[in-house]
C-alpha positions as CSV (number, residue, x, y, z in Angstrom):
1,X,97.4,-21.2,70.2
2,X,96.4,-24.5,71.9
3,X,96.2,-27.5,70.1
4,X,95.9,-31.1,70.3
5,X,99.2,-32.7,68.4
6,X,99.8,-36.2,68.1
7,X,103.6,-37.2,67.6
8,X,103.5,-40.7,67.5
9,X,100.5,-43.2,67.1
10,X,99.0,-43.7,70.9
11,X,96.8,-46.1,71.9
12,X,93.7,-44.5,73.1
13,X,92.4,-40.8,73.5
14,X,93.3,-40.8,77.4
15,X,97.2,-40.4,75.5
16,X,96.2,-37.5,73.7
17,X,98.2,-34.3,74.5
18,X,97.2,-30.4,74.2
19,X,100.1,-28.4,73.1
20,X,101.0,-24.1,72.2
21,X,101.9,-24.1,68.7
22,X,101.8,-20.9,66.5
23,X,98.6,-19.0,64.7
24,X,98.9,-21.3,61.0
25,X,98.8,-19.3,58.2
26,X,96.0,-19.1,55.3
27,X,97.6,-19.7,52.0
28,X,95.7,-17.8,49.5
29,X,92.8,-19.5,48.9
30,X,92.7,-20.7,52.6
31,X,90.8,-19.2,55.3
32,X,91.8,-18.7,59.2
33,X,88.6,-19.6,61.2
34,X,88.2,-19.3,64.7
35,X,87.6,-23.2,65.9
36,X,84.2,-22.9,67.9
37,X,83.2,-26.4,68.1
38,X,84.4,-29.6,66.8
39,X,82.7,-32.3,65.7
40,X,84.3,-35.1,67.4
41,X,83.6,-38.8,65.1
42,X,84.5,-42.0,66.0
43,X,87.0,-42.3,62.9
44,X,88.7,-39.4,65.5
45,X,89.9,-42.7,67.3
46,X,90.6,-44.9,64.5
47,X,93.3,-42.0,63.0
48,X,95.3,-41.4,66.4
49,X,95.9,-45.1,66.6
50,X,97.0,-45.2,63.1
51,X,94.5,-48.0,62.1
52,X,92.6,-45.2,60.0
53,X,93.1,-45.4,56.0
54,X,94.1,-41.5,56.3
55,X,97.9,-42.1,58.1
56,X,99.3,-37.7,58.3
57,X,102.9,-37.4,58.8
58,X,103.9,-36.4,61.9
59,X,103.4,-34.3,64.2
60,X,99.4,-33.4,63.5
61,X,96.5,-32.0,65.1
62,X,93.7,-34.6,64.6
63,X,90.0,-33.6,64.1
64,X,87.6,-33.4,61.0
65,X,84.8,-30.7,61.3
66,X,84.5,-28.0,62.4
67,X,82.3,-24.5,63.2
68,X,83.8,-21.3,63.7
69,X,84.3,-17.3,62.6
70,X,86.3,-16.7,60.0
71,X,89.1,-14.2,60.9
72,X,90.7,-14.1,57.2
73,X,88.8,-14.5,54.5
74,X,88.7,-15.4,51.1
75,X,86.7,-16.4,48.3
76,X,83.4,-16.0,49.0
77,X,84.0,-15.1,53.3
78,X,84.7,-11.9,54.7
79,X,86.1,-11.6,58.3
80,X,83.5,-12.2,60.9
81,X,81.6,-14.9,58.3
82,X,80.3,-17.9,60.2
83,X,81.4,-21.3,58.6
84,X,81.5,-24.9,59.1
85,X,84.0,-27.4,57.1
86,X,85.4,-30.3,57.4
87,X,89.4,-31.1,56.0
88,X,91.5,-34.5,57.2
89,X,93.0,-33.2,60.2
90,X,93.3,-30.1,61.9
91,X,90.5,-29.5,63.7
92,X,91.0,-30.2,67.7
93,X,92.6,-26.5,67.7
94,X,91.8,-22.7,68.4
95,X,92.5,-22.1,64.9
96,X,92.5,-23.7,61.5
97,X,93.7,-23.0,58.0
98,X,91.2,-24.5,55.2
99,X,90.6,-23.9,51.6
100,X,87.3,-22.1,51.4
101,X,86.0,-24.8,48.7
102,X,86.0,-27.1,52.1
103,X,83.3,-24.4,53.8
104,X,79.7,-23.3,53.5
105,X,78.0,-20.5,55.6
106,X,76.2,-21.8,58.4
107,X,72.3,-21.6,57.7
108,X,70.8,-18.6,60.1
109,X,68.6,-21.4,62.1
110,X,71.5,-23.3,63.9
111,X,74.2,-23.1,66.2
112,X,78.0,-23.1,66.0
113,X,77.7,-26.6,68.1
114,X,74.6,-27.9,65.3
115,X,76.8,-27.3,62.2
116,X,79.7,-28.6,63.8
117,X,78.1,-32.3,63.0
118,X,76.4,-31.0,59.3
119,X,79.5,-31.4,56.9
120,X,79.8,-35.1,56.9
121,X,76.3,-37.2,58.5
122,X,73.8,-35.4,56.5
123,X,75.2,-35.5,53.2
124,X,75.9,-38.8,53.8
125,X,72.4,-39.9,54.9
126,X,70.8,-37.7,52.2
127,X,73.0,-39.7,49.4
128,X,72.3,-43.0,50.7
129,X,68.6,-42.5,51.3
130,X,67.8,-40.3,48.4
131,X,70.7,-40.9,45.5
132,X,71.0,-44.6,46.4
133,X,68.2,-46.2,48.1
134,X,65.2,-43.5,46.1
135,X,63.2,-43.6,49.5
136,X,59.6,-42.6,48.1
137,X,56.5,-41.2,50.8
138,X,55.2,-43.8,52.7
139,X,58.0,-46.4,52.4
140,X,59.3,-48.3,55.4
141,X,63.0,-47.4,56.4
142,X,64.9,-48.9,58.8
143,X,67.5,-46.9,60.6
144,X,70.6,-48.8,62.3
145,X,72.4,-46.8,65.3
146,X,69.4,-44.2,64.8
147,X,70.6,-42.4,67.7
148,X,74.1,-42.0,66.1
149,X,75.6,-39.1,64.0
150,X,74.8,-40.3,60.7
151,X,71.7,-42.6,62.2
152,X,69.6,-39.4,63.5
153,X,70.3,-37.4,59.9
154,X,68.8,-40.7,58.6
155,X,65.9,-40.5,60.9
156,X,65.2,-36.8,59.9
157,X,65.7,-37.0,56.4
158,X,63.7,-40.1,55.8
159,X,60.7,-38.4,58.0
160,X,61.0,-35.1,55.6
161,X,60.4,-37.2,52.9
162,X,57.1,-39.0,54.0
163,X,58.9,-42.1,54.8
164,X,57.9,-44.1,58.2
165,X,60.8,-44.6,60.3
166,X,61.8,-47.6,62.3
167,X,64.9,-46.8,64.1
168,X,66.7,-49.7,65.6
169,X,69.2,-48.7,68.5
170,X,71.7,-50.6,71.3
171,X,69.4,-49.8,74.5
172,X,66.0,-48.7,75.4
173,X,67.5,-45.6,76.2
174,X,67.7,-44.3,73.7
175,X,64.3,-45.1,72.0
176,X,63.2,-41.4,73.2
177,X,65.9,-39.6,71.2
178,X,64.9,-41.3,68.5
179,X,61.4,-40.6,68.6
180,X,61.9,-37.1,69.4
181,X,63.8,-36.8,65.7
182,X,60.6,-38.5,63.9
183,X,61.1,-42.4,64.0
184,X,57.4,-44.0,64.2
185,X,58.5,-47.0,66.3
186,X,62.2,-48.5,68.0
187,X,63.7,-52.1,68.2
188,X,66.7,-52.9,70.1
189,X,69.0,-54.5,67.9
190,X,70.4,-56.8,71.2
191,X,66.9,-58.6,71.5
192,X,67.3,-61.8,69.9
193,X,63.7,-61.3,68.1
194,X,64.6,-57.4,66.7
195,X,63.7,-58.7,63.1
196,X,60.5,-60.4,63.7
197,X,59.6,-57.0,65.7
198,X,59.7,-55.0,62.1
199,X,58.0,-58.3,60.3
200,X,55.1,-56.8,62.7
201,X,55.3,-53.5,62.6
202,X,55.4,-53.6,58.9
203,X,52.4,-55.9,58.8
204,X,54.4,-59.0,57.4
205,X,56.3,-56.6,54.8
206,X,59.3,-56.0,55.7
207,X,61.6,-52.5,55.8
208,X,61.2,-51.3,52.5
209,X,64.8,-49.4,52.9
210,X,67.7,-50.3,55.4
211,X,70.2,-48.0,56.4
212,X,72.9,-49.7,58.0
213,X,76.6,-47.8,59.0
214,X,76.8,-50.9,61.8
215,X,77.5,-54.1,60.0
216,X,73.8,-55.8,60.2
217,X,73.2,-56.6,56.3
218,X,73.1,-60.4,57.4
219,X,70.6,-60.2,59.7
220,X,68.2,-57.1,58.1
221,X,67.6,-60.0,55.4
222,X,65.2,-61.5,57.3
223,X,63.1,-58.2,57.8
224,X,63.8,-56.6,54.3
225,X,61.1,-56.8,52.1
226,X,60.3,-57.9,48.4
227,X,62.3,-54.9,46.0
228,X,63.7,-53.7,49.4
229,X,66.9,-52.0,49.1
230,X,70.1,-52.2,52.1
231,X,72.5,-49.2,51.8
232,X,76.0,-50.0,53.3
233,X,77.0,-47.0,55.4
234,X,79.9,-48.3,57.4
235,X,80.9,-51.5,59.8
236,X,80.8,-49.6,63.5
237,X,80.6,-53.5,64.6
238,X,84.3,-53.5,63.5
239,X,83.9,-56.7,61.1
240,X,83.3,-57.1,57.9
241,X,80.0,-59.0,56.7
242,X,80.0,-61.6,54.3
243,X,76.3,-62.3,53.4
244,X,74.4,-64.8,52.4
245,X,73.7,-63.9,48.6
246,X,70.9,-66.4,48.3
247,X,68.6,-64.2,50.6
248,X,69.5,-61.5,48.3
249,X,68.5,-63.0,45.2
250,X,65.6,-64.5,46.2
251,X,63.9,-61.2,48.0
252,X,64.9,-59.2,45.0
253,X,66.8,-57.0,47.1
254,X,69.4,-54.1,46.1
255,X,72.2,-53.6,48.2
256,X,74.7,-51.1,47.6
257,X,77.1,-48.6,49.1
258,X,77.3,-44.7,50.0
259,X,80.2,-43.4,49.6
260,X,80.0,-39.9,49.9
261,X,83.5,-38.4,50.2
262,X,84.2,-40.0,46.7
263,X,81.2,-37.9,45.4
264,X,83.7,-34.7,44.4
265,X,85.6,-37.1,42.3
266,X,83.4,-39.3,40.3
267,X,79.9,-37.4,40.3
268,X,80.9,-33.6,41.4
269,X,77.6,-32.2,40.0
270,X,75.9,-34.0,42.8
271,X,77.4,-32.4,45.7
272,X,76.1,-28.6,45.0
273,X,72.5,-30.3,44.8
274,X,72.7,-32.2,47.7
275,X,74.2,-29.2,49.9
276,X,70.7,-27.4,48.1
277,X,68.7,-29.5,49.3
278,X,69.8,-30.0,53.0
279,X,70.5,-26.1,53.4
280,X,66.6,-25.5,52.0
281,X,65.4,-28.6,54.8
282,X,67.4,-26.8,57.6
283,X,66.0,-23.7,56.7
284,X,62.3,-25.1,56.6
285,X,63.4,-26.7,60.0
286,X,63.2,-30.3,58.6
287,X,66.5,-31.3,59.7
288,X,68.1,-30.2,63.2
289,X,71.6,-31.9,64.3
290,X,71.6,-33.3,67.4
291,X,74.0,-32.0,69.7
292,X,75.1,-34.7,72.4
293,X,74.7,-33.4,76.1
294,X,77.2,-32.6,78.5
295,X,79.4,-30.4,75.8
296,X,82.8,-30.5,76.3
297,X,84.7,-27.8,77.2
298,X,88.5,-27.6,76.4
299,X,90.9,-28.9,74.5
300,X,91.9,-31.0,77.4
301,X,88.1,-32.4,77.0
302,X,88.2,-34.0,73.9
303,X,89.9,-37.4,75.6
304,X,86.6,-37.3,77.4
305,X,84.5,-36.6,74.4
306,X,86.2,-40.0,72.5
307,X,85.9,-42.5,75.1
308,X,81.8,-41.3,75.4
309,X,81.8,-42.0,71.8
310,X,83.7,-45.4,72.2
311,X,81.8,-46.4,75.0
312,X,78.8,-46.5,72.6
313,X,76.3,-44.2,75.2
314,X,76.2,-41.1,73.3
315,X,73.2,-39.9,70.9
316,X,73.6,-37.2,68.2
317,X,76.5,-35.5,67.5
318,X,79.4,-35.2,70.2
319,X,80.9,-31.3,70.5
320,X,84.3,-30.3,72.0
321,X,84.5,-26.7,72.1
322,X,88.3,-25.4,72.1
323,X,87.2,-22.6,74.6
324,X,87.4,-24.0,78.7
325,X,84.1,-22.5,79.4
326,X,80.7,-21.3,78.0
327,X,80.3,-17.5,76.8
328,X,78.9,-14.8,79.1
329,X,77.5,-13.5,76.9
């Protein structure tokens, strides 16, 4: 089979290299899936330079989630089963190997390309808005990088829960995507004046709720309002905030971290409720990943695929499918 495999750390996708390496084979309570799509994420970049906290031995196929067909099953999958997962690496190949714990069927209403970007954005949105934050109907949320991965799921999960959406965003460009998915109005977080745009939009309030997986606690002070909570997603600014704990105190506010990989470890018996929950709002059609367009086709692709992402000018969730062209059929 073709795969991507990384021998030594390189410094940028355009190093990446598609080799033929054998069919892996399932353990026993692995499956073999078919790799349909792949859900390429930024962190994709971060783990091929070695700056990611995950360092694999060597060689290894990078690549996180995934969509596919089962081919042997296990567990609950029979042959033929349509699945999306995620595991640390492995994924940027025709086939994987993955303990069927890691997988969950893919709901009848989306794609092989949609669930490729489900397993890791909207559990973490759902656990920062819902677990963490306890966004109630008619609240003001305020979405950084709302046209991201993790910043759309955000979007559409607040929206399904009567929220009213603000989604801040790099460029104008992207303002459409955003209200497509459900966000009630859009700043540009490069305009010097993006927090006195929600003081008026939310009528001198503030954002009731701020979802930030950029690095922008410092600054959302100013627009946060009385009791308002700030849930600390990630740092896609590359730094590291220090904030001013005085504004915290003296709003009241709550600001806390989402963590949602460490969710099987320390609270397990939130995960199968979450999952519930977003497989019964994909069903009902209230969430619907974003798939970034041109998909790319080819192993060879996914280079291409993580300098868009790097660049900063893709929306939604960028897909590299394994197969060089789209099906006939």
């Amino acid at each position: 089979m073709r795969a991507i495999v990384v021998k030594n750390w390189v410094k940028g996708p355009a190093d990446l290299e598609v080799k033929d390496i054998p069919v892996p084979t399932p353990r026993d309570h692995e499956l073999l899936v078919r790799v349909d799509s792949v859900g390429a994420n930024f962190f994709d970049i971060l783990l091929i330079q070695g700056k990611y906290q995950i360092k694999p031995p060597f060689p290894f196929t990078p690549g996180a989630e995934f969509s596919g067909t089962v081919v042997r099953g296990c567990g609950p999958f029979k042959a033929g089963a349509r699945v999306f997962g995620s595991t640390p690496t492995g994924a940027y190949a025709e086939y994987i190997c993955v303990p069927h714990e890691q997988c969950f069927a893919i709901p009848s209403t989306l794609s092989f390309e949609q669930a490729a970007g489900l397993y890791i954005t909207y559990p973490t949105s759902f656990a920062g808005l819902v677990l963490r934050a306890r966004v109630q109907p008619n609240e003001w949320v305020l979405v950084h990088a709302a046209a991201g991965g993790v910043g759309l799921a955000a979007v559409q999960i607040a929206k399904a829960r009567g929220c009213r959406v603000i989604a801040a965003v790099g460029s104008q460009e992207k303002f459409n995507v955003c209200r497509a998915q459900g966000a009630m109005h859009c700043v540009n977080y490069r305009d010097e004046n993006w927090t006195q745009r929600v003081m008026e939009i939310t009528e001198g309030n503030g954002a009731n709720v701020v979802y930030d997986p950029v690095g922008l606690v410092e600054k959302s002070l100013k627009c946060t309002a009385w009791n308002g909570r700030i849930v600390v997603v990630g740092f896609a600014a590359g730094t590291i905030e220090k904030v001013a704990t005085n504004r915290v105190l003296l709003k009241n506010v709550a600001v806390m971290g989402v963590h949602w990989g460490a969710y099987a470890r320390n609270e397990p018996e939130q995960v199968p409720s979450v999952w519930r929950e977003l497989f019964d709002m994909a069903e009902r059609g209230h969430i619907v990943p974003v798939v970034y367009e041109p998909v790319f086709y080819g192993l060879d692709r996914a280079k291409d695929a993580l300098k868009a992402i790097s660049s900063r000018q893709t929306y939604g969730k960028v897909v590299v499918k394994p197969a060089e062209s789209p099906s006939k059929l």
